[in-house]
N, C-alpha and C positions, 0 to 999 in steps of 0.2 A: 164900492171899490172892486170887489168881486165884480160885477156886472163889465167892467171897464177892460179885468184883465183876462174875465173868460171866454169874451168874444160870444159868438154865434149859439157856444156852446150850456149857454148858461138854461137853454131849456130844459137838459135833463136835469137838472137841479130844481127848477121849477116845478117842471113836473112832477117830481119827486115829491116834495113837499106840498102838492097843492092836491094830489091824490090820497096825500097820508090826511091831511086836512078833515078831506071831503069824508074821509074812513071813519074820524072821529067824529063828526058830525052823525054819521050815520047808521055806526054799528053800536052794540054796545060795547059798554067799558069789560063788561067778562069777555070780550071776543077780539079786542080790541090787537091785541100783540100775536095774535095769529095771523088778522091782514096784515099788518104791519111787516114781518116777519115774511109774509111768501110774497106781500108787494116789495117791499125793499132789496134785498136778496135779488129777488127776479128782477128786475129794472135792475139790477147793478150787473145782472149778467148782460145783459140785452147793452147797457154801456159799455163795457168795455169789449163788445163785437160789434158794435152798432158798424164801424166801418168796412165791415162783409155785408151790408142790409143797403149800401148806397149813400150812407151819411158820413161826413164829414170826421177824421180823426181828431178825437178830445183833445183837447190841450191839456198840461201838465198840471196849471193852474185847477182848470174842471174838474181835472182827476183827484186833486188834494181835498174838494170841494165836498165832491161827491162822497168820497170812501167816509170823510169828518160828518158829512149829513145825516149817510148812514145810520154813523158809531151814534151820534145823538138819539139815534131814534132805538140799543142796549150793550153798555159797555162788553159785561162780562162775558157774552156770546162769543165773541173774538179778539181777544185778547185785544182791546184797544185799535182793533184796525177797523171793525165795522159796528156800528149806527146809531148815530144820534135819534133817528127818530123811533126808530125801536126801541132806545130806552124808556121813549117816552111814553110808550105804548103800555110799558108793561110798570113804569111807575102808575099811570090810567089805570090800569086794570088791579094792581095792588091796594090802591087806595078804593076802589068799589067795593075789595074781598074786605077791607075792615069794616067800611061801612053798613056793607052788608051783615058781618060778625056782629054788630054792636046792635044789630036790631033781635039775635035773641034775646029770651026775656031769662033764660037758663045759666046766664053767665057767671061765674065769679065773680067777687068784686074785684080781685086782684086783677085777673084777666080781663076785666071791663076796664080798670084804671087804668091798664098798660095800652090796652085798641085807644083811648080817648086820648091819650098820650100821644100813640101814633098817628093818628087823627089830626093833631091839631100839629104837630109839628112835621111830620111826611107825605102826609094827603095832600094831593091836590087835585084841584077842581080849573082845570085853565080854559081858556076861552080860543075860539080858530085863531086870532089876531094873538095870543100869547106865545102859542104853539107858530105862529111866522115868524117872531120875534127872537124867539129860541132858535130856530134853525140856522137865522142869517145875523145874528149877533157877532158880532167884527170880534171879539174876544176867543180864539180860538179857532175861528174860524179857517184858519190855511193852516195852522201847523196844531192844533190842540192845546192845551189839555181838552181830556172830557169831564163836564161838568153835569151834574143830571139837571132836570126840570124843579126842583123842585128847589136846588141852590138858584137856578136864576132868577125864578120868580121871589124866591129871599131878598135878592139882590136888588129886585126892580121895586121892592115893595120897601124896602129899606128905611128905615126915619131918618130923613136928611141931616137934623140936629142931633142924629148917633155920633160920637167921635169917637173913631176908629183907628187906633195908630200899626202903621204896619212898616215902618222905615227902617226896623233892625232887620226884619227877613228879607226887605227887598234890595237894603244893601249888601244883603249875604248871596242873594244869588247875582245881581251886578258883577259883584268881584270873581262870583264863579265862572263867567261866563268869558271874557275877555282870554283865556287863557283856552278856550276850545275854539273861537274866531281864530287868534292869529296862527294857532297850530294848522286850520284848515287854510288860512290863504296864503301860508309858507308851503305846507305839502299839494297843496292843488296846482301854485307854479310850476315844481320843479315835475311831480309825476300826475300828468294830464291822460284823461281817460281818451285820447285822439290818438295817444302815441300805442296806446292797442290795439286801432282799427288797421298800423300800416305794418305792411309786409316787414319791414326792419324789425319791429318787435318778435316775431316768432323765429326772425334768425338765431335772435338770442338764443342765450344756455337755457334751461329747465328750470334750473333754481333761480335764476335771475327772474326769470317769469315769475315766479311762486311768489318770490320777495317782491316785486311789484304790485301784485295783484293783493298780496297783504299791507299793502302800503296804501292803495286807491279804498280799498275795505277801511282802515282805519281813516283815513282823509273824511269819508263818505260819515262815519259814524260822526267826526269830530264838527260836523256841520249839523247833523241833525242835533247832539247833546249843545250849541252854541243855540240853536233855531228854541228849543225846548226850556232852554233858561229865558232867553226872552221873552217867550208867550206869558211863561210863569212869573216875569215880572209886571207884563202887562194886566195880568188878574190880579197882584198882590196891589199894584198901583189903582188896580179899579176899584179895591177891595170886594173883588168877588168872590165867595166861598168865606166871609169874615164873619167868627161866632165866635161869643166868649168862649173862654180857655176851659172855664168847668163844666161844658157841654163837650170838651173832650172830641172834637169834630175830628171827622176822616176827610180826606184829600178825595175832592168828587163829589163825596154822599153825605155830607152836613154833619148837623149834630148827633152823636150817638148816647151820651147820658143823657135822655129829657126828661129825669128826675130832677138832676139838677137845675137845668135849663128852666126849668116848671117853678122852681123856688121863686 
């Protein structure tokens, strides 16, 4: 789907992830979110100038693509605007730093229970074909959430005969959401971001401008929180991110009790 609607552009996206690829393949896991981190970053400046270099201007599509590809590769860097595969780098490199801890022989036992804890439920070990799978996974992909690496190989690794029921939360946000759609296709009619580009508009008074432009500001949010309850329905329908209740999970980063979890 992606391929279809980003046109020409979809090589910076490939490229993106087939050089983070080749990084895991080839650096190690302790070095791992350093390239990651000055490759991502860097190729996201180089996209969004590329059209002063002779190439072609991104499409909008590319651009939602790209910044989400990113974020996959560490949420917390930028506040949910940049990189999936940075996250991914540094969950890589976090799960090396336990395994490596677990090979002193000096450990506690409490402190060796809690690494083999972490071990077995936040470690991962993924493969170049997991790490492709994670990037261009249709679940977030254009509008998010972010999810790390380690809920999606949860997800893909799942016991199909699990019976998962998730129809109270995903009726709850359904019903959230129909009331930020029709807010956005009422005020998107009446006050159109076109009627700013023409000279009539700056005839107006000051404050009319002011109240306008609070008006297209709120339009603008009421489509991304309508874009943002969909996604979220589309993971709760996938059951992506789904763990029992007394593992206590966070939104993104899985289970957090793995005591209990462990029972």
């Amino acid at each position: 789907m992606f391929f279809c609607f980003a046109g020409q552009a979809v090589w910076h996206s490939l490229l993106t992830s087939s050089v983070f690829t080749l990084a895991f393949i080839l650096f190690p896991a302790r070095f791992l979110h350093y390239v990651a981190v000055v490759w991502c970053f860097g190729y996201l400046g180089f996209f969004r100038t590329c059209h002063y270099f002779g190439f072609s201007q991104v499409t909008p599509v590319a651009n939602i693509v790209q910044l989400l590809l990113t974020l996959r590769v560490r949420i917390f860097m930028c506040l949910l605007i940049y990189n999936q595969l940075i996250g991914a780098s540094f969950e890589i490199s976090d799960s090396w730093r336990i395994n490596n801890q677990l090979q002193h022989s000096d450990l506690h036992p409490q402190d060796k229970s809690k690494l083999e804890l972490l071990k077995k439920y936040k470690c991962i070990e993924p493969s170049p074909m997991m790490i492709m799978l994670y990037a261009y996974c249709y679940i977030g992909l254009f509008t998010g959430p972010y999810y790390n690496l380690k809920t999606f190989e949860d997800f893909c690794n799942r016991d199909p005969e699990t019976v998962i029921t998730a129809e109270e939360p995903l009726l709850q946000h359904l019903q959230e959401a129909p009331p930020f759609g029709v807010a956005y296709l009422i005020l998107s009619h009446f006050y159109t971001v076109d009627y700013v580009r023409t000279a009539e508009f700056y005839d107006r008074h000051f404050l009319y401008r002011f109240f306008y432009m609070m008006v297209i500001f709120f339009t603008f949010r009421m489509r991304i929180y309508f874009a943002w309850k969909m996604s979220e329905c589309v993971c709760i329908s996938a059951r992506l991110g789904a763990y029992p209740k007394l593992s206590e999970p966070e939104k993104g980063e899985g289970p957090t009790n793995l005591h209990a979890l462990d029972l």
